[in-house]
Every structure is written in C-alpha cells, then in structure tokens.
C-alpha positions as CSV (number, residue, x, y, z in Angstrom):
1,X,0.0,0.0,0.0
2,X,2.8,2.6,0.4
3,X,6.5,2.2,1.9
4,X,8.8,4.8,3.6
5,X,12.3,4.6,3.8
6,X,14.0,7.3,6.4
7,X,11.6,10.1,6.1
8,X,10.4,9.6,2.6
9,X,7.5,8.2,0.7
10,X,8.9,6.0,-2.1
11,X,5.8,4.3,-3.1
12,X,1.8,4.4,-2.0
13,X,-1.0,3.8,-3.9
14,X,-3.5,4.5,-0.9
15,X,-5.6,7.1,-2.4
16,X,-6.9,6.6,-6.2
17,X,-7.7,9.7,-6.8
18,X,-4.2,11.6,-5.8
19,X,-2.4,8.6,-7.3
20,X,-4.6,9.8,-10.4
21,X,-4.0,13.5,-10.6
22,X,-0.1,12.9,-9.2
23,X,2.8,13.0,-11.7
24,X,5.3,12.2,-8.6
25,X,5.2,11.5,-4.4
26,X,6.0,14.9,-3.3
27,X,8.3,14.7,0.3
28,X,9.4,17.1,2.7
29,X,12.9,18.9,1.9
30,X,15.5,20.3,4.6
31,X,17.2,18.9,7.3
32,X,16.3,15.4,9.1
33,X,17.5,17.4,12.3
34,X,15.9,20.3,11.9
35,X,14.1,22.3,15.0
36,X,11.6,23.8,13.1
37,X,9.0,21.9,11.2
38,X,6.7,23.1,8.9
39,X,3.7,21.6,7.7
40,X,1.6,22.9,4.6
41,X,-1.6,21.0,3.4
42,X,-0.5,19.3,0.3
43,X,1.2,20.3,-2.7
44,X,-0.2,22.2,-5.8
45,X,1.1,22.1,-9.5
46,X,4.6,23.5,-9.1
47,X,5.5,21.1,-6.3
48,X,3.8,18.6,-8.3
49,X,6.2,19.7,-11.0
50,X,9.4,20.2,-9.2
51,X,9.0,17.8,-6.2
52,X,9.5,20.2,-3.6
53,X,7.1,21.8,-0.8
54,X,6.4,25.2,-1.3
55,X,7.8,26.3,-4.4
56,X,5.4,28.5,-6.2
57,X,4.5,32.0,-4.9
58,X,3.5,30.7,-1.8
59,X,7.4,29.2,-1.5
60,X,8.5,33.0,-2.3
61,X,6.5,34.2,0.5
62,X,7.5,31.5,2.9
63,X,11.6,32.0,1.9
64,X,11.1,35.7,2.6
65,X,9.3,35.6,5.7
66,X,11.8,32.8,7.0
67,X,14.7,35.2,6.0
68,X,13.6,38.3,8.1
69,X,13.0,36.8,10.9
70,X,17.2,35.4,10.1
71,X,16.2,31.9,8.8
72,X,16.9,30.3,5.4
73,X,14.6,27.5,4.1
74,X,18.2,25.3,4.7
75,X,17.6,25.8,8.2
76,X,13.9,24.3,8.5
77,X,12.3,21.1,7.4
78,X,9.6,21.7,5.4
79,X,6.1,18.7,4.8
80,X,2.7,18.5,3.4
81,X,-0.1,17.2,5.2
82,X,-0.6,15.0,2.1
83,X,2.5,13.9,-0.4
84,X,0.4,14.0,-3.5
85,X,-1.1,16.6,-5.3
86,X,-5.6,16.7,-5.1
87,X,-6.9,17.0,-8.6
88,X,-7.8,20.6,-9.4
89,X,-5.8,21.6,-5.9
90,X,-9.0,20.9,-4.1
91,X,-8.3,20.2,-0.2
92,X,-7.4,17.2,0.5
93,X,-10.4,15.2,2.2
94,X,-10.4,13.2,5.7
95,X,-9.6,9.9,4.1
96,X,-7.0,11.3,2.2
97,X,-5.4,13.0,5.0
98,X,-6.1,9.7,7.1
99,X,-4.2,7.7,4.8
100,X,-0.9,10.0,5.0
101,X,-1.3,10.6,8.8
102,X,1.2,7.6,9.2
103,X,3.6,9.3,7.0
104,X,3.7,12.6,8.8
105,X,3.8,10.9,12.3
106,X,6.8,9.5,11.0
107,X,8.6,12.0,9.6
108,X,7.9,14.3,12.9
109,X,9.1,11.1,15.2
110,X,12.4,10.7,13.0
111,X,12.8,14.7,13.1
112,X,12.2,15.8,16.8
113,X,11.3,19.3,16.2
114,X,11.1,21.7,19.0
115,X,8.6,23.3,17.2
116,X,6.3,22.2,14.5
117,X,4.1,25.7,12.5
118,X,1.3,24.3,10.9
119,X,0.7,26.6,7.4
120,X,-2.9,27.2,6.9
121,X,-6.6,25.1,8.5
122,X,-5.9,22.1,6.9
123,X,-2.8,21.3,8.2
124,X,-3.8,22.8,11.8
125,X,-7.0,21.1,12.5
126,X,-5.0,18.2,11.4
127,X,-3.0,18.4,13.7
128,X,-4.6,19.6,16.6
129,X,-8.0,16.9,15.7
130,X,-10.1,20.6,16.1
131,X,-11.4,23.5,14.1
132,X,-9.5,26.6,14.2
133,X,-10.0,29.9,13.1
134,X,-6.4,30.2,12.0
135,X,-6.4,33.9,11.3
136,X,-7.7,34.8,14.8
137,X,-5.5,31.8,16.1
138,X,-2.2,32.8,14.2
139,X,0.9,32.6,16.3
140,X,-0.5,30.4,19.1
141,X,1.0,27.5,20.8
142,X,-0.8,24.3,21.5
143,X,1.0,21.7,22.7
144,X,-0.7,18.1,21.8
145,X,0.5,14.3,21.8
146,X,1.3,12.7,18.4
147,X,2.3,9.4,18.3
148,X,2.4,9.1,21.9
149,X,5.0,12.4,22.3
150,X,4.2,15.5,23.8
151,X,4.6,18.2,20.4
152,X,4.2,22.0,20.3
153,X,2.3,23.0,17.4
154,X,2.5,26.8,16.8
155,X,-0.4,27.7,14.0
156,X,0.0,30.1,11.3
157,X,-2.1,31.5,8.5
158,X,-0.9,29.9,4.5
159,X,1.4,32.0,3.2
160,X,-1.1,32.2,0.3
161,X,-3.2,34.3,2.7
162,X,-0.7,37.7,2.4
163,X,-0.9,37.4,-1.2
164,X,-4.7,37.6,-1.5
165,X,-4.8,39.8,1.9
166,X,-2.0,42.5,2.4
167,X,-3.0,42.4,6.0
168,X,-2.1,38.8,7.0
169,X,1.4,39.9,6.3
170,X,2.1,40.9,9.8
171,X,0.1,38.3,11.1
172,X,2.2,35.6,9.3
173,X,5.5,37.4,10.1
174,X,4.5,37.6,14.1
175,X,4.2,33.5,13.9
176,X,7.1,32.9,11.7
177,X,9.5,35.2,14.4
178,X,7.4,33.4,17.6
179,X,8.7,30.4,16.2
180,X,12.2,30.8,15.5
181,X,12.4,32.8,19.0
182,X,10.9,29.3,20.6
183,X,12.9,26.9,18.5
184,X,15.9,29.1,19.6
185,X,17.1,29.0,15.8
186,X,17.1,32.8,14.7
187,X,18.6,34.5,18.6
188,X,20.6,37.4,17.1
189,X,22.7,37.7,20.2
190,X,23.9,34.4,19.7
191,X,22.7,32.8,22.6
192,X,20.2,29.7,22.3
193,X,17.0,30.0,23.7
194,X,15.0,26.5,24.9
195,X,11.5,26.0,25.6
196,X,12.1,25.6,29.4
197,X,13.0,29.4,29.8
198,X,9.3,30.3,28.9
C-alpha cells in the first residue's frame, strides 16, 4: 500500500484519486535534524512539477518571511499534510489525509522538532484533531500528543493568505518570528534559547 524509507514516501498507492492526478510523491525537503518543522496542506502544480514543498508564490512568500526573521529554508524542514497533489488543488479530504497521517507521524518522530508551524486550517486542524480559526489563532501555541510524544504545534495563517490579503502579512511574520524565537534557531545575540526558559 505505500513504503517509507527514512523520512520519505517511495511508493503508496492509498488514495486513487491523488495517485490519479499525481505525476510524482511529493516529500518534505531540509534537514532530518531540523528544530523547526513546517507543515503545509498538500502540494499544488509546481511542487507537483518540481518535487518540492512550497515552491510556487506561496514558496517566495515562505523564503522571505523565514529570511527576516534570520532563517533560510536550509535551516527548517519543510512537509505536506498530504505527499500527492488533489486533482484541481482541491483540499485534501479526511480519508486522504487519514491515509498519509502515518507518514507525517513518522517524519515528525524521525525529526524531533522543537517546534512544529502548521501553514494554513488544513494542516492545523489536522493536527490539533479541532477547528481553528487560523487567522484569529495565528501565532498560538498548542501543545498536543502525536504518536504518543508530547509536540508544540504553533499555528500560522498559509502563506497564500498575504498574497490575497495584504494584512495577514504581519500576522504571518508575528508566527514565523514566535517560532524561530521558541525553536531558539534565529537568537541574534547568539545565545540559544530553549523552551524551558518560557
């Protein structure tokens, strides 16, 4: 039905309709140590195209934002909800996302992140197994238990949203610097700061 070898999907067939509209498994990119995870909902034509997360505008927008708050996209790990791409970039729906659950568990168990930003609904109320209004919710921390660990899941609105809504901007740019400031990966005096300080 679908294999994974490290943090990658090398086959699956689970979902007929995704397997349908798929030209390739789309996995997440950056390091398998990273402390910041991010989590989108699934990936649309370009990272159908290219194989990579977040690589249309929504990629420029998430590069930028990760660079002023002193972050490249080297520095993060970044994951879909769903590896393959829903036909007319429709949402992905609750079977669909069931069937991949596995995948993501793994990949966050294997990576260990201190903090994992969920981009957009989908991929929050995934998550967190709850409806969220992620534009009021933006930039809060929720700590739940996947696969058994305890995980802080800080939620943030798609980067998608700042291009259809100039005022999301700041919103998106608050989470993107909470985040770094709790993963301790962006402290510009050098110093690292952990979770426990909080």
């Amino acid at each position: 039905m679908g294999e994974m070898t490290d943090l990658c999907v090398t086959e699956c067939t689970r979902c007929p309709a995704l397997v349908d509209s798929r030209s390739r498994i789309v996995n997440g990119t950056g390091p398998e140590d990273a402390d910041l995870l991010f989590v989108g909902e699934g990936p649309g034509a370009n990272e159908d195209e290219q194989g990579e997360p977040f690589v249309g505008r929504s990629g420029s927008v998430l590069d930028d934002g990760l660079r002023d708050v002193g972050l490249a996209r080297k520095d993060v790990r970044i994951t879909n909800c769903v590896r393959c791409r829903p036909p007319e970039n429709r949402d992905p729906t609750e079977e669909e996302l069931g069937n991949c659950r596995g995948y993501l568990e793994r990949e966050i168990d294997a990576l260990d992140p201190e903090v994992i930003v969920t981009l957009g609904k989908v991929p929050s109320e995934h998550l967190l197994g709850r409806s969220v209004a992620v534009t009021k919710e933006a930039g809060d921390l929720e700590e739940v238990r996947i696969e058994d660990a305890p995980r802080r899941v800080l939620l943030c609105v798609h980067p998608a949203a700042t291009l259809y809504d100039r005022s999301q901007r700041e919103t998106f740019e608050a989470a993107l610097q909470r985040a770094a400031d709790l993963a301790g990966v962006a402290d510009s005096d050098g110093g690292q700061t952990r979770f426990d300080d909080f």
